[in-house]
N, C-alpha and C positions, 0 to 999 in steps of 0.2 A: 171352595175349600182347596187351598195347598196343602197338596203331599211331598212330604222331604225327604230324599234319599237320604238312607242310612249311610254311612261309611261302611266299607267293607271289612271284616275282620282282619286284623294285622297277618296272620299267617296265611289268609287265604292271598292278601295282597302280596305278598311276596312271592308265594307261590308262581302267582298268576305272573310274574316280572318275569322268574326264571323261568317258567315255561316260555316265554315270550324270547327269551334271551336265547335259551337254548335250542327251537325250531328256527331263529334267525343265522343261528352258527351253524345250522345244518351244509354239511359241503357234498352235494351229490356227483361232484365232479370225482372226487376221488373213486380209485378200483372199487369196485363192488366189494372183495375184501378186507379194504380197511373202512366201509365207512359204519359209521353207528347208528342207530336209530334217535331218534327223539327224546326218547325215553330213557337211554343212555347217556344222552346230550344232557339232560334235566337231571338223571340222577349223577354225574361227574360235575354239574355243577353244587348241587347238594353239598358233595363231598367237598368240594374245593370251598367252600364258603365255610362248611363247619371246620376243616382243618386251618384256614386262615383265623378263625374265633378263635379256635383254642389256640395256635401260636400267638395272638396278640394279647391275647389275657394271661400267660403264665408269664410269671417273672422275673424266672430262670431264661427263656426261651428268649423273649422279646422280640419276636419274630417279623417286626413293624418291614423289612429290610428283604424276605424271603420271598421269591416266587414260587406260586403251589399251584400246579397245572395236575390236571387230572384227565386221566383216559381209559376207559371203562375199568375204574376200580384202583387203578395203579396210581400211585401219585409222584410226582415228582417235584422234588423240593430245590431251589436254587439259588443263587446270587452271595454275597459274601455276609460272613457274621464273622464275631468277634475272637471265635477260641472254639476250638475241637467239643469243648464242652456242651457248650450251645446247642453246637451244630446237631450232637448225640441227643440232646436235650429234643428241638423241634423233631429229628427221626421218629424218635420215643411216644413222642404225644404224636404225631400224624397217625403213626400204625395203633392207636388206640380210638382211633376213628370209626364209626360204626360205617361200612360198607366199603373202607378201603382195604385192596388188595394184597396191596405191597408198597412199599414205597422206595423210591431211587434216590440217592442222597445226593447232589451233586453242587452238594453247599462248599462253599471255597472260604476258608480262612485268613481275615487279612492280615497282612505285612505292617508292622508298626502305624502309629497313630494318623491319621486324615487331618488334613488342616481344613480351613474352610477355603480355602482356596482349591485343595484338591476337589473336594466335596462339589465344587460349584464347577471343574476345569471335566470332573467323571458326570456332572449332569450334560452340562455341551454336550460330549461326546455321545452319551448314552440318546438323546436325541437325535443326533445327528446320523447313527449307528437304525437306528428305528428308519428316520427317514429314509436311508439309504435303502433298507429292504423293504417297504412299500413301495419306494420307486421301481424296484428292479422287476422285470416282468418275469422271469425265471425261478423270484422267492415270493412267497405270499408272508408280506414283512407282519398282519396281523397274527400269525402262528409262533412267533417267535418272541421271549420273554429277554431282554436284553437288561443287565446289569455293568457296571463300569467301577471299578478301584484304581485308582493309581494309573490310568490307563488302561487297563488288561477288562475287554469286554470278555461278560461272559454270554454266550445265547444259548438260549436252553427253549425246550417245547420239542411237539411230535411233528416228525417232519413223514413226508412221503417216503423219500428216496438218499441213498449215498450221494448222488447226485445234488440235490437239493440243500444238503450240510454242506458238501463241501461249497455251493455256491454262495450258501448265506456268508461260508467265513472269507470264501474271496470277497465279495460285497463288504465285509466289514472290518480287514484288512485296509479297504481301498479309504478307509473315512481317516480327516485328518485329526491329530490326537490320541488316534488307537495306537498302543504299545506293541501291545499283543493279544491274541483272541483266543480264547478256550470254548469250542465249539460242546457243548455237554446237551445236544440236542439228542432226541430217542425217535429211530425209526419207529411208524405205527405199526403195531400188530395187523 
């Protein structure tokens, strides 16, 4: 007699990812002060998964475009959209999120139309911008959510230290292609 395993329940499976995801981002290196638990790790990714659904689902928002970083409860929303509108739009719907805190807007409005040429000259860059803060032994480049328009990188995420923003924007200063950088990173609590 063969016994077939079930499949697991869809939500338990997901569950089980983000649990998996979130004891993996555990950073025990940080102060004892900032760091979180497990459990905080799993419920800010929660949060950040249901805020990214509902920015992609509403039609106003379009939110395909936005980074949403989360850190116990607080969200922080990023990178450029099309019009003030919008940007008020994804605010709106984040903070109607069931467990988030507050949320920091630090969505940038872009400067007339993107050619596909821009489009494909802000992807270079925006990699290239990545790479450079995983290389650099001073930034931990996997904390940092980098976006690119027209040139002008934005990096956003919870950094340790003043020291550490300012490194990531020298670091990302130093990549060629960058205009200019708007550092909109949040020290952690």
């Amino acid at each position: 007699m063969r016994i077939q395993a079930r499949p697991l329940p869809r939500a338990v499976a997901i569950a089980a990812a983000l649990a998996g995801l979130a004891l993996a981002g555990c950073d025990n290196s940080a102060p004892a002060d900032k760091q979180v638990s497990a459990g905080t790790h799993l419920d800010d990714a929660v949060i950040t998964t249901k805020v990214k659904s509902t920015l992609m689902t509403d039609a106003q928002a379009r939110g395909g475009d936005t980074s949403v970083e989360t850190r116990k409860g607080e969200v922080l929303l990023s990178g450029f959209v099309d019009s003030q509108a919008q940007a008020d739009r994804e605010v709106q719907l984040a903070k109607g999120v069931e467990g988030v805190t507050s949320v920091q807007n630090k969505l940038m409005v872009k400067e007339g139309k993107s050619t596909a040429g821009n489009v494909l000259d802000d992807s270079v860059v925006t990699v290239k911008v990545k790479s450079a803060l995983l290389a650099d032994d001073q930034t931990r480049g996997t904390e940092f959510a980098v976006t690119t328009n027209k040139g002008v990188v934005q990096l956003s995420g919870y950094v340790d230290s003043a020291d550490e923003q300012a490194r990531a924007t020298s670091v990302a200063r130093s990549v060629e292609g960058v205009q200019s950088v708007v550092n909109d990173t949040s020290i952690k609590k």
